[in-house]
LUMGULO-750279 format. One line per field, with one value per residue (C-alpha): chain; x negated, y negated, z negated. Coordinates in steps of 0.02 Angstrom, whole numbers, plus 50000, padded with zeros to 5 digits. Example, Ala and Ser with C-alpha at 12.3 -4.5 7.8 and 13.67 -1.06 7.14 Angstrom:
% residues 2
ch <- c(A / A) .
X <- c(49385 / 49316) .
Y <- c(50225 / 50053) .
Z <- c(49610 / 49643) .
***
This chain:
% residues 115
ch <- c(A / A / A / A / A / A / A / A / A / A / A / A / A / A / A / A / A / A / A / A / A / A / A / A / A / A / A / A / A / A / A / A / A / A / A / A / A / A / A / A / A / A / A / A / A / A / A / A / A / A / A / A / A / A / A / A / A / A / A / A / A / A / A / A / A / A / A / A / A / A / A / A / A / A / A / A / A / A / A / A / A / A / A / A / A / A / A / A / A / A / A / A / A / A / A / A / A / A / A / A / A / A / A / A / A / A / A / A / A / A / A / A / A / A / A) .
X <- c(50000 / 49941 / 50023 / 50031 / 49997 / 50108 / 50250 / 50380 / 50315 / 50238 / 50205 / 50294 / 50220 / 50213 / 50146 / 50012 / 50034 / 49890 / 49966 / 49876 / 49753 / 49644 / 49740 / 49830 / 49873 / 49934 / 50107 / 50096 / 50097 / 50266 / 50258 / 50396 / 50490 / 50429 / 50251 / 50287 / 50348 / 50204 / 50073 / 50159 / 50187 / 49982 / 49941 / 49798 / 49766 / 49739 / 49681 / 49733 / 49571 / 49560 / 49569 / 49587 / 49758 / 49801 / 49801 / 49808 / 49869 / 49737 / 49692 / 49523 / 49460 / 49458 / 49409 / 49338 / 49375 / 49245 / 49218 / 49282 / 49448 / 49610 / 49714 / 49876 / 49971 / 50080 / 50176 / 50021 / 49917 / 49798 / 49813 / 49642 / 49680 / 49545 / 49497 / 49488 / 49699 / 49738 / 49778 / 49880 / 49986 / 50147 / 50229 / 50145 / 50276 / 50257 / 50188 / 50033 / 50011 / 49936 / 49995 / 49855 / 49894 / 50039 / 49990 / 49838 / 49981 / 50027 / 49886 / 49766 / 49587 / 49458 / 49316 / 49239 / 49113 / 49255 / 49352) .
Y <- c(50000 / 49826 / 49665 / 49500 / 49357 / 49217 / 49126 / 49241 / 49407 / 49341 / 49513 / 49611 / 49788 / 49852 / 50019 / 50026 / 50159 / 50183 / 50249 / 50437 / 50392 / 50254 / 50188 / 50051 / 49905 / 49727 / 49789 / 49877 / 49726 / 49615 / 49421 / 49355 / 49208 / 49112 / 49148 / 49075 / 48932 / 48910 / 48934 / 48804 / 48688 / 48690 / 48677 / 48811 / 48987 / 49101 / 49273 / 49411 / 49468 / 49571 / 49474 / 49540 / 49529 / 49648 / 49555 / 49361 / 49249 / 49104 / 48970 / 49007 / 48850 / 48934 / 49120 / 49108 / 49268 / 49391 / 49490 / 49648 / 49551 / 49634 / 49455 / 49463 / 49293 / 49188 / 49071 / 48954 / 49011 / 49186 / 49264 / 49375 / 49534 / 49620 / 49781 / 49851 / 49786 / 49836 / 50015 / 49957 / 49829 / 49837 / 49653 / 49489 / 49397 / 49243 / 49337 / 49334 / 49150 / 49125 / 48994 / 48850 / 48824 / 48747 / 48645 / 48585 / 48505 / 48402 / 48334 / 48211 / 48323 / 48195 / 48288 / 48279 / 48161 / 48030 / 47961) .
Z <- c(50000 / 50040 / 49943 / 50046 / 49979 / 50110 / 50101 / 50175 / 50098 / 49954 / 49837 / 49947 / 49978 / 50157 / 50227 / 50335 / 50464 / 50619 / 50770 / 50786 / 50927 / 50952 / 51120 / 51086 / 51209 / 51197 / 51233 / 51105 / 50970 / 50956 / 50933 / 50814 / 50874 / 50721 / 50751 / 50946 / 50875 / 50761 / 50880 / 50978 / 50845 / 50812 / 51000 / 50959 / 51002 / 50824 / 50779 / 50680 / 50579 / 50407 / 50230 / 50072 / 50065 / 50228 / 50431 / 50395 / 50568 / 50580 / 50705 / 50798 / 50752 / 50564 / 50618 / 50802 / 50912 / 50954 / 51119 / 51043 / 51005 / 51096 / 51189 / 51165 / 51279 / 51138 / 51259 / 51329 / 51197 / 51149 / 50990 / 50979 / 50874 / 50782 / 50853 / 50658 / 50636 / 50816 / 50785 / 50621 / 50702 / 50776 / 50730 / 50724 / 50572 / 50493 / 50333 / 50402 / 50405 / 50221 / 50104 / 50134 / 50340 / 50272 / 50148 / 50270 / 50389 / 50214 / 50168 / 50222 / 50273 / 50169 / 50126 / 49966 / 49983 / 50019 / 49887) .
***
């Protein structure tokens, strides 16, 4: 069992099943409506990679793609899977878009040095 920790399945517990090969495809993966919407929103592509916490959605400007990345088309954008949460995926949700992303849209980005 794996325990989110974002907004929408905030201590939830979901089951990770891998498919029984190691052939997966793009088609393979679903995109929420949400998540289209969100990538749009941000104007950015994003990738799935591993945290802690189970797959976390970020933009790539946070956690660049690599070349082993699967691309799966998000409207006008890319969201780059990670190879290791390809096999585990089968729906991209909005749980996967952790708690900070949110509050970075809020807030004014000063850095620390500026007061």
């Amino acid at each position: 069992m794996i325990t989110f920790f974002t907004e929408e399945c905030s201590f939830n517990e979901h089951t990770m099943h891998a498919r029984p090969n190691n052939h997966f495809s793009r088609g393979d993966i679903r995109i929420a409506d949400e998540v289209l919407d969100y990538i749009t929103q941000h104007g950015s592509d994003f990738r799935i990679s591993t945290s802690c916490g189970g797959p976390i959605l970020l933009p790539v400007s946070i956690k660049p793609p690599k070349p082993t990345d699967l691309q799966i088309p998000a409207g006008e954008y890319v969201i780059f899977v990670s190879i290791h949460q390809a096999r585990y995926l089968s729906t991209v949700h909005m749980g996967m878009v952790p708690f900070f992303l949110d509050e970075m849209d809020d807030v004014s980005h000063r850095g620390c040095h500026e007061l």
